[in-house]
C-alpha positions in Angstrom: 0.0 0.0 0.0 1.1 3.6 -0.9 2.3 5.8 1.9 -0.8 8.2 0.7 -3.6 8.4 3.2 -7.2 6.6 2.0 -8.7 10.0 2.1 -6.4 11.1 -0.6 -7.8 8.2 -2.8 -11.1 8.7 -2.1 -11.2 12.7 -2.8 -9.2 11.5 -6.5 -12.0 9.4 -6.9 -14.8 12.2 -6.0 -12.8 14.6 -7.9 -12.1 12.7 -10.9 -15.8 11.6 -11.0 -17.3 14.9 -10.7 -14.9 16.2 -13.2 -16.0 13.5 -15.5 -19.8 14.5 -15.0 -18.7 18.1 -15.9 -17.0 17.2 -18.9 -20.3 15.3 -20.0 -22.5 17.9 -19.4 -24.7 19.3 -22.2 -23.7 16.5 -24.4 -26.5 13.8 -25.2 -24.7 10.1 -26.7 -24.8 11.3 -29.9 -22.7 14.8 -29.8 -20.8 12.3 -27.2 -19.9 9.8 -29.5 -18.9 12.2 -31.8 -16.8 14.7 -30.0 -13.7 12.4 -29.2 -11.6 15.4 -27.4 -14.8 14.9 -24.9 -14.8 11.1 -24.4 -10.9 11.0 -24.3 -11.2 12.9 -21.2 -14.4 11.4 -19.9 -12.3 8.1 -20.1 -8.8 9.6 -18.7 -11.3 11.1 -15.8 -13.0 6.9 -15.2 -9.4 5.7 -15.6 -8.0 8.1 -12.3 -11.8 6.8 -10.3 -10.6 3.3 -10.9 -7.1 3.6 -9.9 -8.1 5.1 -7.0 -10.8 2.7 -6.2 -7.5 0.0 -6.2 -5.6 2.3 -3.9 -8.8 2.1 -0.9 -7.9 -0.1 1.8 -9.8 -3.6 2.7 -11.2 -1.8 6.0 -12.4 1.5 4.1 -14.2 -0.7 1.0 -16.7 -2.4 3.9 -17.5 0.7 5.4 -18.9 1.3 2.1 -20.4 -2.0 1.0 -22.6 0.5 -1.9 -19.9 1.6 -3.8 -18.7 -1.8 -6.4 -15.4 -1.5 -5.7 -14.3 -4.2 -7.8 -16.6 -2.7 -10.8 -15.4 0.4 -10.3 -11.5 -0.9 -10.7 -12.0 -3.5 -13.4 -13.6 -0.7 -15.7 -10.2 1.2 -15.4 -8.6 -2.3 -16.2 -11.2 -2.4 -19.3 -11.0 1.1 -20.2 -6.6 1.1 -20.0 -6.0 -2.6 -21.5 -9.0 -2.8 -24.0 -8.6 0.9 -25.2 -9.1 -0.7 -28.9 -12.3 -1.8 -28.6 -14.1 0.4 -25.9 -17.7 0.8 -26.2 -18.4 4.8 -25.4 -22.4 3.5 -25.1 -21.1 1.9 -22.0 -18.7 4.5 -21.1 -21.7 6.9 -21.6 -24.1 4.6 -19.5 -21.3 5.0 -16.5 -21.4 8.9 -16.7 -25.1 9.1 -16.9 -26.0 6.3 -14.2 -23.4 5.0 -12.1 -21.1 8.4 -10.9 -23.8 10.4 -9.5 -24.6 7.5 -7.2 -20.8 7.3 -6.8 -19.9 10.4 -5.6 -22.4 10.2 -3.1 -21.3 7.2 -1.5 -17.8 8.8 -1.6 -19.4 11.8 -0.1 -21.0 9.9 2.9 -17.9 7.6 3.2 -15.6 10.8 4.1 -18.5 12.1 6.0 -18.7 8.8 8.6 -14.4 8.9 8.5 -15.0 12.8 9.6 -13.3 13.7 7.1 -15.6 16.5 5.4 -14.9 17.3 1.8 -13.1 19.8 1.2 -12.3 21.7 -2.1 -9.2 21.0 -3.5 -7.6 23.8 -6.4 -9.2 22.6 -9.9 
């Protein structure tokens, strides 16, 4: 394990996430699809969740039996060893369902550590 604390990985994952949902914002799967500076980053954002997600301690990941950690890291695996043939529709289906949910179990995870959220420098 790193020298890094867990909260360090879990405001990466929260950042990276949120930046992810900013980055998607406005864009329906079409304009998506089509706009690969947007869907390079969307995927480069997921890539930084799921390292992060493989960073997390044992004892942190039950505290927070909601988040799928193991999801959550084998879509970076997916996402960094199958970059030839990733599917955006999923990719988009992530952004759309999965990191809203995500950074709320992040949220509350820090929360119940008492270790409140604080803004980091964009």
């Amino acid at each position: 394990m790193s020298s890094r604390a867990t909260r360090e990985y879990l405001l990466d994952m929260l950042d990276a996430a949120r930046d992810a949902l900013r980055i998607a914002e406005g864009y329906d799967y079409d304009a998506f699809a089509a706009d690969s500076r947007t869907w390079r980053a969307v995927i480069q954002a997921l890539e930084v969740v799921g390292e992060a997600a493989k960073q997390v301690d044992e004892v942190t990941r039950r505290q927070a039996p909601d988040v799928p950690w193991r999801d959550v890291a084998s879509m970076r695996d997916r996402l960094i060893h199958g970059y030839h043939s990733v599917r955006l529709a999923v990719v988009w289906g992530t952004v759309r369902e999965d990191l809203v949910p995500l950074c709320s179990a992040i949220e509350r995870l820090l929360a119940a550590r008492d270790e409140p959220r604080e803004e980091r420098p964009q």
